[in-house]
NUPA-761469 format. One line per field, with one value per residue: residue number from 1; residue in one letter; chain; x, y, z of N, C-alpha, C in turn. Coordinates in steps of 0.1 Angstrom, whole numbers, plus 5000, padded with zeros to 4 digits. Example, Ala and Ser with C-alpha at 12.3 -4.5 7.8 and 13.67 -1.06 7.14 Angstrom:
REM NUPA-761469
n 1;2 $
res A;S $
chain A;A $
n_xx 5132;5128 $
n_yy 4943;4978 $
n_zz 5078;5071 $
ca_xx 5123;5137 $
ca_yy 4955;4989 $
ca_zz 5078;5071 $
c_xx 5132;5129 $
c_yy 4967;5000 $
c_zz 5078;5079 $
***
This chain:
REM NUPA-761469
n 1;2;3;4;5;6;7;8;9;10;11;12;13;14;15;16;17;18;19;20;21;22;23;24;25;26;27;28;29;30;31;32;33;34;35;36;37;38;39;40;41;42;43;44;45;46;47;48;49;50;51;52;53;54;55;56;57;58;59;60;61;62;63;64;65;66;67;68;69;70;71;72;73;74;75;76;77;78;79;80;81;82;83;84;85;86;87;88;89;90;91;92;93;94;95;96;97;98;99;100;101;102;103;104;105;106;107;108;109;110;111;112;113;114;115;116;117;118;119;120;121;122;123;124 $
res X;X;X;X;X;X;X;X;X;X;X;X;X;X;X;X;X;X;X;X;X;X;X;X;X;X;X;X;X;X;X;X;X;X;X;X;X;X;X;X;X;X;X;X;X;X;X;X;X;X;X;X;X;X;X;X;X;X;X;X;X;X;X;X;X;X;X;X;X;X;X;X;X;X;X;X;X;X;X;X;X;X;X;X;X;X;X;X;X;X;X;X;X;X;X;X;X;X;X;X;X;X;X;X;X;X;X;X;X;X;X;X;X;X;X;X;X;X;X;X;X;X;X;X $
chain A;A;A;A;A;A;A;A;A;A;A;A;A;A;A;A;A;A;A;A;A;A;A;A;A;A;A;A;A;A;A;A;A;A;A;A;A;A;A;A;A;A;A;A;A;A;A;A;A;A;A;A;A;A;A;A;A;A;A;A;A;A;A;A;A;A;A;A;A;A;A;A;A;A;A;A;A;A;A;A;A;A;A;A;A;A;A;A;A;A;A;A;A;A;A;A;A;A;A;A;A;A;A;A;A;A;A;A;A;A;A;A;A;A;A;A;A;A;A;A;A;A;A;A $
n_xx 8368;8366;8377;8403;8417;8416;8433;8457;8466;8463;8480;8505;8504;8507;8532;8550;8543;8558;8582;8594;8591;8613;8635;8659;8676;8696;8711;8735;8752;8775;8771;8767;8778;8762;8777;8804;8834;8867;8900;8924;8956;8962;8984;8973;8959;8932;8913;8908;8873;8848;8814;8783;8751;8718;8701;8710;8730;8759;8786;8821;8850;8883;8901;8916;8923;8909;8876;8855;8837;8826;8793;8764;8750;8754;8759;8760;8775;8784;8806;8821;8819;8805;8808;8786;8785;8763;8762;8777;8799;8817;8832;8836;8854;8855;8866;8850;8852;8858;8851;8854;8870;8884;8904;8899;8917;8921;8897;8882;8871;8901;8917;8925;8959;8968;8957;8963;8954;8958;8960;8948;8941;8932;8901;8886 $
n_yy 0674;0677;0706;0706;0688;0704;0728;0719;0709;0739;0749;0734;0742;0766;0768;0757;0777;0800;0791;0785;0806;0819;0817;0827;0832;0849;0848;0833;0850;0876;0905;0936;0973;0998;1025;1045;1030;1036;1036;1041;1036;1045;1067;1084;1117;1123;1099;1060;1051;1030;1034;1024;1021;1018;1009;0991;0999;1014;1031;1036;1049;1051;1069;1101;1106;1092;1093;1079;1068;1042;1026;1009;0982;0965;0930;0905;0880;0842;0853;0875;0906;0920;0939;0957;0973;0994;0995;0966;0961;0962;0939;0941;0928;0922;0906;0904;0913;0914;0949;0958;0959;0937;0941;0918;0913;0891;0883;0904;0928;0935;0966;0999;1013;1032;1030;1030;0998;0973;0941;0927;0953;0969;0984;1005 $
n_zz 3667;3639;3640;3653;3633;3609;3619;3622;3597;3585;3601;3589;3564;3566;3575;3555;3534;3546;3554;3522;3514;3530;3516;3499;3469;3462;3490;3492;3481;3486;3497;3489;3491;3480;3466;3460;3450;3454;3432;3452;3455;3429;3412;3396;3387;3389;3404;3396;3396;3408;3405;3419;3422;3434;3416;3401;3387;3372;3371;3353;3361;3349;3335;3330;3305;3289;3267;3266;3287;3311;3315;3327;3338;3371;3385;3414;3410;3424;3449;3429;3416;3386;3361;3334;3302;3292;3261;3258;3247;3265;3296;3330;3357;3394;3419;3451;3483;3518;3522;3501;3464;3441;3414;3384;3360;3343;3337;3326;3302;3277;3290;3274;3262;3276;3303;3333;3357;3371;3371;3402;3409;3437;3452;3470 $
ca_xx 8378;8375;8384;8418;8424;8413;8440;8467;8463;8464;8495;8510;8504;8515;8549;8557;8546;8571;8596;8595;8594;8624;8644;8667;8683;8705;8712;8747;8759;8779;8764;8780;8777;8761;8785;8817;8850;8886;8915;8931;8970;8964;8992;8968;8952;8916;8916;8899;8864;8836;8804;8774;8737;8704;8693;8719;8735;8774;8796;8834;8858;8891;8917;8907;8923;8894;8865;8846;8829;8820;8780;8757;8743;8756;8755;8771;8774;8796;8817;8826;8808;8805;8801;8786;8785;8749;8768;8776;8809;8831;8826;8847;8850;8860;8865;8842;8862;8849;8845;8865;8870;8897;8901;8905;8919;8921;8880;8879;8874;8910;8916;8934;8969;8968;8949;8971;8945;8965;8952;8945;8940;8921;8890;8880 $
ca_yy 0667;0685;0717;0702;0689;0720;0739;0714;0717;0753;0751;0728;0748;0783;0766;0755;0790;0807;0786;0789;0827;0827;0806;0837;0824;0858;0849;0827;0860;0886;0917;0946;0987;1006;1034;1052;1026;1042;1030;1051;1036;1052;1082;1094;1130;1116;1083;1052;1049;1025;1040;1014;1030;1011;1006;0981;1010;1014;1040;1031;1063;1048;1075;1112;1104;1082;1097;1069;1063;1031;1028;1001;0970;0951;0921;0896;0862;0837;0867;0882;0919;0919;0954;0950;0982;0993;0988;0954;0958;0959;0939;0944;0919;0924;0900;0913;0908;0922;0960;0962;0953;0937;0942;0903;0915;0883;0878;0918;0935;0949;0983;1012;1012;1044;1030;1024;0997;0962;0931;0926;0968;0970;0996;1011 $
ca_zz 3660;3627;3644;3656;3619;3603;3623;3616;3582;3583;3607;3579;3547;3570;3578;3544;3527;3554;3548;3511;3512;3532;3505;3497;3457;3468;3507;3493;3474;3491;3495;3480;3496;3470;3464;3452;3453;3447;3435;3463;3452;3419;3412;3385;3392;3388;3407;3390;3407;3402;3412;3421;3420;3439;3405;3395;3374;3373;3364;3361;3355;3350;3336;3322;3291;3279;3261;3273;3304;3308;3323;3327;3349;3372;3390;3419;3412;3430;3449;3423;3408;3374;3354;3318;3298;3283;3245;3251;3243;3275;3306;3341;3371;3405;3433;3465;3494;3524;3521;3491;3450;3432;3401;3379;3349;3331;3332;3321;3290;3278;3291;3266;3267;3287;3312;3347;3365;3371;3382;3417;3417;3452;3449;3484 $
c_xx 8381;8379;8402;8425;8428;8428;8451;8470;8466;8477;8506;8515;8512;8529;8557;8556;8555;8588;8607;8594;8608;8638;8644;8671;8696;8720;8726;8755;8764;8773;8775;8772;8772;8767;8797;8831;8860;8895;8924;8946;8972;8973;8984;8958;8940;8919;8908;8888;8851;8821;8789;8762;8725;8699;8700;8727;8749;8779;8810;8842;8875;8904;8907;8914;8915;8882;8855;8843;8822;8808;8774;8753;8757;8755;8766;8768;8792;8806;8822;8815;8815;8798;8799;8784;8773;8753;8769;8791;8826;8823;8839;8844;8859;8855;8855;8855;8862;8845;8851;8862;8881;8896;8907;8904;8920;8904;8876;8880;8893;8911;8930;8947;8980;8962;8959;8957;8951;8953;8956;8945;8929;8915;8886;8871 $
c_yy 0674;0700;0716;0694;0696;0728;0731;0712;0728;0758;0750;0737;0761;0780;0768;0769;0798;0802;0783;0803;0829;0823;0818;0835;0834;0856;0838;0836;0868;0892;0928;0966;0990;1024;1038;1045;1032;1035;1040;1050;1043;1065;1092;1109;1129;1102;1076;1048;1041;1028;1031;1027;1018;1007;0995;0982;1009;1025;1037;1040;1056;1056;1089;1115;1098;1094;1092;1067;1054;1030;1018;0993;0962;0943;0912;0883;0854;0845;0874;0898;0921;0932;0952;0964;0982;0990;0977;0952;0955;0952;0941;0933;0921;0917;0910;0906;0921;0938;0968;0954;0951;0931;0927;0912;0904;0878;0894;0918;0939;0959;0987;1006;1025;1042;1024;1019;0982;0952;0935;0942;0968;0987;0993;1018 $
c_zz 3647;3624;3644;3639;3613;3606;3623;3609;3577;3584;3596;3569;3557;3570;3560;3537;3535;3548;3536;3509;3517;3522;3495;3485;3458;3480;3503;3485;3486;3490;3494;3485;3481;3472;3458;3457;3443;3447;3445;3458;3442;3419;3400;3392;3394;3392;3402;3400;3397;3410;3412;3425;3425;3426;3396;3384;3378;3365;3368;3349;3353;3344;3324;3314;3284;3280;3265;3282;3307;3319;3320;3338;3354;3380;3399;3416;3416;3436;3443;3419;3395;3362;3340;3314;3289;3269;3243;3251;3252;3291;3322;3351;3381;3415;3448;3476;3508;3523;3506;3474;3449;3420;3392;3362;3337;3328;3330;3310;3287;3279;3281;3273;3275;3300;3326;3359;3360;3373;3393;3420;3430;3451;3467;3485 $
***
């Protein structure tokens, strides 16, 4: 009898630690390609590209008149991807939307007034 306890008990506690491991805090986020999206519509000679890195690094080139290159972390919450610049000083957001970005210019940093990258720009 206190074999058959023993091993219901055990059963018990194994379920619950499974079942709290697989409790994702992630698994209601999109997942996002880490790689090189283009503004492809762009007529500029250098197209605006945001470059995503395994390390939750960002590079985002957006017109080769800027001296700046904006680099740093970043992060998805709620569908959206959210680029913060290691300075602090500029952040970018873009809708996820299946294999793609769009660009939400009113929860962005202001870009230059050289910079050709609208709302709703779609990054591929």
């Amino acid at each position: 009898m206190k074999k058959v306890y023993f091993i219901s008990i055990l059963l018990l506690f194994l379920t619950c630690v499974l079942v709290g491991c697989s409790n994702d805090a992630k698994s209601n986020e999109k997942n996002i390609s880490v790689r090189a999206y283009i503004m492809e519509e762009s007529k500029e000679p250098v197209k605006p590209t945001v470059l995503l890195e395994d390390n939750s690094k960002f590079t985002f080139t957006y017109s080769v008149l800027s001296s700046y290159i904006a680099m740093g972390s970043y992060k998805v919450d709620d569908g959206n991807l959210i680029l913060e610049t290691d300075d602090g000083k500029y952040k970018y957001v873009f809708k996820i939307e299946e294999d793609s970005l769009i660009f939400n210019a009113a929860e962005s940093s202001k870009m230059p007034s050289y910079v050709n990258v609208p709302d709703g720009a779609i990054f591929k």
